[in-house]
N, C-alpha and C positions, 0 to 999 in steps of 0.2 A: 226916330225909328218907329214905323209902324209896319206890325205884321199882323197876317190872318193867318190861319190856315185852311186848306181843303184837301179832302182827301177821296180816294176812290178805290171801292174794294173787288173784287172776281171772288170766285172759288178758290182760288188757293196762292193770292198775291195782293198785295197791296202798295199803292202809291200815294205818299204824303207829298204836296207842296208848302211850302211856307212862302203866304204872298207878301210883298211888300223889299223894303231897300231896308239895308243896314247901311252906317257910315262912320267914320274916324274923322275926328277933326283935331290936327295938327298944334304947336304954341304958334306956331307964323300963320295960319290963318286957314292953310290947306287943309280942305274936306275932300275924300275920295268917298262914292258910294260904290255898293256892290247888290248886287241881287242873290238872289238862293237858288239852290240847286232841289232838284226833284230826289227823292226816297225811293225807293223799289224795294220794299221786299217780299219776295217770292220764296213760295213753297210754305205757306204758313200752316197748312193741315198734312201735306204729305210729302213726301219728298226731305233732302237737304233742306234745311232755311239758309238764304244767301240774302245777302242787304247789299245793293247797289245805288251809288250815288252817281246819276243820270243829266244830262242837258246842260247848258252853256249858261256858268254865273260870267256877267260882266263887271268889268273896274273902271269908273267916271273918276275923272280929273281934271275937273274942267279948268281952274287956275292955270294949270300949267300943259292944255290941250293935250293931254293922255287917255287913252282909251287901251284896256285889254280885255281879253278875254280867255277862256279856258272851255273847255267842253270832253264829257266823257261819254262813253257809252256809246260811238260812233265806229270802228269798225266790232270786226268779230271777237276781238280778244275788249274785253267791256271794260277790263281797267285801264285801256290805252288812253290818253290825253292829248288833244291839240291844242292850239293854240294862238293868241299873235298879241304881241304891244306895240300901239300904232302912236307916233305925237303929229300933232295936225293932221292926221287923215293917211300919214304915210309907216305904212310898217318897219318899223324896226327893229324888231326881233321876232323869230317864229320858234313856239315853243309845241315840241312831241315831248311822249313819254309816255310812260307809265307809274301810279302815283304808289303804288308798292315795289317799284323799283330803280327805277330812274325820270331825270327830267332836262331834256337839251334845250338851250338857246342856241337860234341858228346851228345846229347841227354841233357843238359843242357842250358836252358835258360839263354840266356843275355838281349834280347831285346821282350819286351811286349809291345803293344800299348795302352792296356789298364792300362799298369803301368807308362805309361809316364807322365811326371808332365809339365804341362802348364804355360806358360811364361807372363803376361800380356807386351806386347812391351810398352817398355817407349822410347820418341822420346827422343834425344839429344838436350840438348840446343845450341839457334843459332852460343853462343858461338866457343863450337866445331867444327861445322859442315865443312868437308873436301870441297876446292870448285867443287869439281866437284859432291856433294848433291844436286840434282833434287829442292831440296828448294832455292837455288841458282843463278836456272833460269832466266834469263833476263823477260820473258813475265809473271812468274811469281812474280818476285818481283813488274811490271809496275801495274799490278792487284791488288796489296795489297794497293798503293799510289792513286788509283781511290776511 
């Protein structure tokens, strides 16, 4: 993985790109890469500040001839999402949405927010706790013995 960045600034907005591919590589051998999406944020002196994530990352898979892609900030409502997963060059699913609300394959729903079912966090006992768990802490353990 190599990235750069560039960035470009106005009066009262900014766009970060991060260049370059990130990648996963698989125990069986399969590498997918992906590229990065563009930064927007606007209104940094006046106005709301809003942060939008812009332009079309793509997914390489070349072992198993897979190509997708994802793109935002295309029509007017800027969190809407399209889409498509192609193998050999032929599309096989086409993905809309919106990524703060929903996301369809081929016109079927998988993911709804407001069907999501909520987790209350239970912490782990001290027991378990890996050491490098911020509970851990030298300054915080000093604190608990005060």
């Amino acid at each position: 993985m190599h990235t750069g960045y560039s960035a470009k600034a106005s009066w009262n907005s900014i766009k970060v790109n991060v260049i370059g591919s990130k990648y996963i590589t698989f125990k069986d051998g399969t590498k997918i890469t992906w590229n990065n999406m563009e930064d927007q944020i606007c209104n940094t002196l006046f106005g709301q500040m809003t942060r939008q994530v812009t332009g079309k990352q793509e997914y390489t898979d070349e072992a198993n001839g897979i190509t997708a892609f994802i793109e935002t900030g295309t029509k007017k409502v800027q969190d809407y999402i399209v889409g498509s997963i192609c193998q050999y060059g032929h599309e096989i699913y086409k993905v809309t949405g919106n990524y703060n609300g929903y996301i369809e394959f081929n016109g079927k729903r998988y993911w709804d927010i407001r069907e999501t079912r909520i987790y209350e966090i239970i912490p782990s006992s001290e027991k378990t706790l890996l050491p490098s768990d911020s509970r851990n802490r030298l300054d915080i353990l000093i604190l608990k013995t005060c």
